[in-house]
VMD Tcl script that draws the C-alpha trace (Angstrom):
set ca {
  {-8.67 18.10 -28.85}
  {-9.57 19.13 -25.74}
  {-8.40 17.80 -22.10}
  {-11.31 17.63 -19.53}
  {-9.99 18.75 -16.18}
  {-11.61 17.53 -12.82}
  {-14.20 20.09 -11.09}
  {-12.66 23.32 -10.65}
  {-9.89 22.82 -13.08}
  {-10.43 24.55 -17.07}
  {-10.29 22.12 -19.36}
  {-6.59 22.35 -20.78}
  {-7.34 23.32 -25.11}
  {-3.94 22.67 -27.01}
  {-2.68 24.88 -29.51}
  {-1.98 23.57 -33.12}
  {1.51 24.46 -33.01}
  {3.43 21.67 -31.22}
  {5.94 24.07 -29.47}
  {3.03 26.52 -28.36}
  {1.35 23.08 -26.99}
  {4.15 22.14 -24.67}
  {4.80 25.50 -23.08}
  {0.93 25.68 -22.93}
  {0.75 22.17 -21.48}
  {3.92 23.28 -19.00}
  {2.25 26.26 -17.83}
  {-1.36 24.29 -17.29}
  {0.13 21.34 -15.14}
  {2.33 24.12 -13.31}
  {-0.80 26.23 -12.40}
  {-3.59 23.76 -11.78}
  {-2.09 20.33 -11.80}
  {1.22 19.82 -9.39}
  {0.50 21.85 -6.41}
  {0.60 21.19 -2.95}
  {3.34 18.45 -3.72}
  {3.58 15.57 -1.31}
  {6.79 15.25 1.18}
  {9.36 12.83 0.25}
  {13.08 11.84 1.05}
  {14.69 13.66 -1.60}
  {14.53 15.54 -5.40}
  {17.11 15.04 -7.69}
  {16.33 17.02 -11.04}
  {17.87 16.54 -14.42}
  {19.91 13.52 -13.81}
  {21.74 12.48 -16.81}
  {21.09 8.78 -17.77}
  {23.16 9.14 -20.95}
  {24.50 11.83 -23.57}
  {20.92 13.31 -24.13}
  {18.83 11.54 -21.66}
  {17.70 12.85 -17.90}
  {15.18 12.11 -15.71}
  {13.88 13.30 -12.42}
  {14.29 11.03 -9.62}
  {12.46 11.04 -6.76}
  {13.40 9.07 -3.33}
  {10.93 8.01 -0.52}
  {11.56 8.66 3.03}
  {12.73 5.82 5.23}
  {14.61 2.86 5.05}
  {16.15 1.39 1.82}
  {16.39 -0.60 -0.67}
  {12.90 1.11 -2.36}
  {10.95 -1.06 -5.51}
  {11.81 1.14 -8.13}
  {9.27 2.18 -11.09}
  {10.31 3.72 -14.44}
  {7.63 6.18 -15.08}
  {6.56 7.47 -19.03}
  {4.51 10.52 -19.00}
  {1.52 11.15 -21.77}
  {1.22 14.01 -23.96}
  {1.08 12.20 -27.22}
  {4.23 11.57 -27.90}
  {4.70 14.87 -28.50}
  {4.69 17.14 -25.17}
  {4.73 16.32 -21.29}
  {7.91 16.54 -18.99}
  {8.88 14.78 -15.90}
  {8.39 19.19 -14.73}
  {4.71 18.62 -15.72}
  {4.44 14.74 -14.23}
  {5.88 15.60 -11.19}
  {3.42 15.22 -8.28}
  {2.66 11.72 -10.11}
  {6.32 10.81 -9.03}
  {6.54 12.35 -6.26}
  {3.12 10.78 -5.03}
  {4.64 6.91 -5.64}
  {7.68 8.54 -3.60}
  {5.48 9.49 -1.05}
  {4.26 5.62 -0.85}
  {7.78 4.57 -1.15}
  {8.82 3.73 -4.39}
  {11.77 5.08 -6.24}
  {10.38 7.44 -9.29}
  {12.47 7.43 -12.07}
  {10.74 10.11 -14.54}
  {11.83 10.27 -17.81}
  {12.22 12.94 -20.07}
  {12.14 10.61 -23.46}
  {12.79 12.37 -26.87}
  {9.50 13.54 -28.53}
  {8.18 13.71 -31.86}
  {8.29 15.08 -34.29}
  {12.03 16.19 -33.74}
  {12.54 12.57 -33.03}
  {9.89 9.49 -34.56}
  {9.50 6.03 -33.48}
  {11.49 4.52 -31.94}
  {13.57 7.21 -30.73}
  {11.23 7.19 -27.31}
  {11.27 3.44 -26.72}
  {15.28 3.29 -27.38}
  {15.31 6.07 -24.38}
  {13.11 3.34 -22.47}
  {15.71 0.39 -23.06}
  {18.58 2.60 -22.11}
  {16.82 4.40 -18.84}
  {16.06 0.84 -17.69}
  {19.20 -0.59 -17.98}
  {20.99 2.72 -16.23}
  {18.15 1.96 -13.20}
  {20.02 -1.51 -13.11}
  {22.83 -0.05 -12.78}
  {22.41 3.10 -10.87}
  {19.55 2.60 -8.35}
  {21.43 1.71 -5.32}
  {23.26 5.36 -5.52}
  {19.29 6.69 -4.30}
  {18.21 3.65 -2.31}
  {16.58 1.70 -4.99}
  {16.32 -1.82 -5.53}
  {17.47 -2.03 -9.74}
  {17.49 -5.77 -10.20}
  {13.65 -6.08 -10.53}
  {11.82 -2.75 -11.92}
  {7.75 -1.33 -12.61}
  {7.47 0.23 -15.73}
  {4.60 2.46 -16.22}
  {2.82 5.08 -17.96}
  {-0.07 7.07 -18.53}
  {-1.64 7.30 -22.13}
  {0.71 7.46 -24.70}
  {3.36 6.77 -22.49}
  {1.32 3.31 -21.79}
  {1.46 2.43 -25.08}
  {5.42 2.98 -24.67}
  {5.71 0.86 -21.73}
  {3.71 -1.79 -23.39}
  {5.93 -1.73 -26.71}
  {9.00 -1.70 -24.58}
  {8.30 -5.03 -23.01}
  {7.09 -6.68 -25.83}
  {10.70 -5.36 -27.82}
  {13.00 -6.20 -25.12}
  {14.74 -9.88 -25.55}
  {13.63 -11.98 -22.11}
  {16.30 -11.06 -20.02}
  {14.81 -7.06 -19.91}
  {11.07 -8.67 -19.35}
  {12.76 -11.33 -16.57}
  {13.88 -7.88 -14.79}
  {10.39 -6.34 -14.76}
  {8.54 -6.52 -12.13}
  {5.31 -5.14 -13.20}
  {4.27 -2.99 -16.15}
  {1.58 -0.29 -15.06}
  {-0.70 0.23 -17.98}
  {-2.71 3.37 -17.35}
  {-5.56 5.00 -19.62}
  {-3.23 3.80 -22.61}
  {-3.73 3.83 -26.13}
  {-2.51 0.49 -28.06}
  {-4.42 0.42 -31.21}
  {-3.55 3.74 -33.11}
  {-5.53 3.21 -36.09}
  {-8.72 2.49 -33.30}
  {-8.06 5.40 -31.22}
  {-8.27 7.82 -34.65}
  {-11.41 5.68 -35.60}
  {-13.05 6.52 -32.67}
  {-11.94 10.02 -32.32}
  {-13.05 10.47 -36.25}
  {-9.99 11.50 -37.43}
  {-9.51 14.65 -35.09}
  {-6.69 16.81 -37.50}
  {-4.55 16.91 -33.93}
  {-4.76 13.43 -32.81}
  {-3.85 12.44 -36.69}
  {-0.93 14.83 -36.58}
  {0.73 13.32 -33.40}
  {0.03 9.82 -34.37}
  {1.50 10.91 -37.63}
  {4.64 12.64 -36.46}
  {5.13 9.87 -33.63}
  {4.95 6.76 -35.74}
  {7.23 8.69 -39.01}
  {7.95 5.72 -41.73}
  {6.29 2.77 -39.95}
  {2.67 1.26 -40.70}
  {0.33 2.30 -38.04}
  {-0.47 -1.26 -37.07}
  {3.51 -1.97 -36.70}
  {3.00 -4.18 -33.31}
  {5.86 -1.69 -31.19}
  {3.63 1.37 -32.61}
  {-0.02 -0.47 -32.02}
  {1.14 -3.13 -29.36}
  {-2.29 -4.93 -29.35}
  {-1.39 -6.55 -32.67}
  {1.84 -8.02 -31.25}
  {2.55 -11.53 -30.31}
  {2.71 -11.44 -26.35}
  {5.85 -13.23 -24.76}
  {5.59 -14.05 -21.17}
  {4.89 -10.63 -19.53}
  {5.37 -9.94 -15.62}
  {2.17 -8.73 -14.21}
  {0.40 -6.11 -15.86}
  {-2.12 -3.36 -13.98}
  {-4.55 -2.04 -16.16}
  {-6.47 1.31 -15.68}
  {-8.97 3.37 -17.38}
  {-11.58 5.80 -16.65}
  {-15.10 5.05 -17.22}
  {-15.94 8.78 -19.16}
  {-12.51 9.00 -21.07}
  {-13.67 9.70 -24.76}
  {-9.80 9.36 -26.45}
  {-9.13 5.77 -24.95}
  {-12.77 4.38 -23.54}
  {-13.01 0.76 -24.75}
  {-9.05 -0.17 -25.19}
  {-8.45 -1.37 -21.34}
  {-10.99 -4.10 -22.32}
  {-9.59 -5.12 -25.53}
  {-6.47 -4.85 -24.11}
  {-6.79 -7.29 -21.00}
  {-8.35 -9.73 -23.95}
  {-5.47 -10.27 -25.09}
  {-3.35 -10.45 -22.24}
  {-5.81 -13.31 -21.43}
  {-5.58 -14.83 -24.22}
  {-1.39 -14.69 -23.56}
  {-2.05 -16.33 -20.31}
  {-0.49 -13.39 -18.72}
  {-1.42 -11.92 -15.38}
  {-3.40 -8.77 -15.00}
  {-5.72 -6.60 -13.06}
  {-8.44 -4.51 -14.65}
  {-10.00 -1.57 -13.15}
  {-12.37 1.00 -14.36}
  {-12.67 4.11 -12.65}
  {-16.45 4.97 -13.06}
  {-16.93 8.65 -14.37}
  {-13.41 9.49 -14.92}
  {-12.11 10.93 -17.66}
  {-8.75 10.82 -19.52}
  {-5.71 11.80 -16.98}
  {-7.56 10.90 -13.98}
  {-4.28 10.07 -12.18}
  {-3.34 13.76 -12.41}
  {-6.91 14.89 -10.98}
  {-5.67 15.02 -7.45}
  {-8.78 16.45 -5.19}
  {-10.97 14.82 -7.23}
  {-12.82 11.73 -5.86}
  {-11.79 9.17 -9.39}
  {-7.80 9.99 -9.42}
  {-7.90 8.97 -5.52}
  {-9.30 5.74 -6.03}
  {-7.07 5.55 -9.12}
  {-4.29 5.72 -6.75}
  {-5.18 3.56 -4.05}
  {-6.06 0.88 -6.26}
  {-2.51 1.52 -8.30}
  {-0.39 1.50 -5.39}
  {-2.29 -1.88 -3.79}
  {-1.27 -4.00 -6.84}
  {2.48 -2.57 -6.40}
  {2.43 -3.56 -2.93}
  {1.52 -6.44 -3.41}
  {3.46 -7.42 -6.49}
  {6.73 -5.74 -5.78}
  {8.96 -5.61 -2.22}
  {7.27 -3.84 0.38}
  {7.97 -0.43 0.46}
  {8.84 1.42 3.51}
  {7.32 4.17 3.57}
  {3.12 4.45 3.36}
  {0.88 7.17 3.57}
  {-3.12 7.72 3.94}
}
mol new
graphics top color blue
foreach p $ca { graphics top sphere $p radius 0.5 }
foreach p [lrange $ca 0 end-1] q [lrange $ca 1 end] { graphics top cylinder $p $q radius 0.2 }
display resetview
């Protein structure tokens, strides 16, 4: 299925093969989509968070303690890096928040809910750790873009109420939360079957921490919905989404970026991703401590 890219970006076409997809995807955001990277306080690659787990973390210039934000990349569960996400952390850096960027396990080397166990345990290390780079760990944003919305969802909605009492906000972006809709929609595209396929392993598709719309919503800190007005793989779910959250009596904020497509947050230059942005980092300003440092 392919990715539309803003003007004067190709539009990225995956490969069948899942390993040829991620070094495709790799080389794609390295060429097109994280260049001319924003200046921050400080990059620290590859930081182990447990035996198998790292993350990139990215520090803002200026004074500590930062409002930290656990960040889960898209790909479908099945590619994407904090490498290929990395402008995306290093632009919340940039308007002082503390990226964490997690590398979670991917399918199919490693189905539900190998990914949302990485979540739990990167979350807790944050509590732990975040003062070492200037970060504030005993409230934390978790967010994500596609599927790794539909991880940060699931995560909250899994974790017992002493995780959701620590989050601060949950940054719901272009996600996909109804997997049996999504393929409906798409008709059954053989590649978006496949990774829903290899993701999701023995469970039903409408398991509620695999399709988080049919959950039952606990209390949930507020949420910050985003989609993009042209995205054909996701178009429609924001609003059923924010239905529900309604209906759970918990606090949200819907936008729709007219004429955007899927990814628009990784569009940089393009006129959608920077109202994306600006409208992202307003509700984390003004749900989370005020950051330090603020640009444009």
């Amino acid at each position: 299925m392919t990715v539309p890219g803003p003007p004067g970006i190709p539009n990225w076409d995956p490969p069948a093969d899942v390993h040829e997809a991620r070094r495709s995807w790799e080389d794609f955001a390295a060429r097109h989509l994280n260049t001319d990277l924003p200046t921050i306080g400080a990059l620290h690659e590859g930081v182990a968070l447990g035996p198998a787990l790292r993350a990139d973390i990215m520090v803002p210039a200026g004074m500590p303690p930062f409002p930290a934000v656990l960040y889960l990349h898209g790909g479908g569960w099945a590619f994407g890096s904090a490498l290929s996400f990395r402008k995306v952390g290093m632009t919340l850096a940039a308007n002082g928040f503390l990226a964490v960027m997690l590398d979670y396990r991917l399918a199919p080397e490693h189905p539900f809910p190998a990914a949302l166990d990485d979540v739990a345990a990167a979350f807790d290390w944050i509590g732990a750790n975040a003062a070492r780079y200037g970060g504030a760990g005993d409230t934390v944003a978790i967010g994500g873009d596609s599927a790794g919305a539909n991880l940060a969802l699931a995560a909250a909605l899994r974790g017992p109420d002493a995780f959701r009492a620590r989050l601060s906000t949950l940054l719901l972006l272009y996600g996909v939360y109804d997997l049996a809709g999504a393929l409906a929609r798409a008709n059954d595209h053989p590649g978006l079957v496949l990774q829903v396929r290899n993701y999701i392993g023995s469970v039903s598709i409408d398991d509620p921490l695999v399709s988080p719309m049919f959950a039952t919503f606990p209390a949930l800190p507020p949420c910050f919905v985003l989609e993009g007005g042209a995205d054909p793989f996701v178009g429609g779910e924001a609003a059923a989404l924010v239905d529900r959250l309604g209906r759970a009596n918990a606090e949200h904020e819907l936008q729709i970026v007219e004429g955007a497509p899927h990814g628009l947050l990784q569009h940089f230059g393009d006129a959608g991703c920077e109202q994306g942005w600006r409208l992202m980092i307003d509700f984390l300003r003004r749900r989370s401590l005020r950051p330090q440092t603020i640009t444009g």
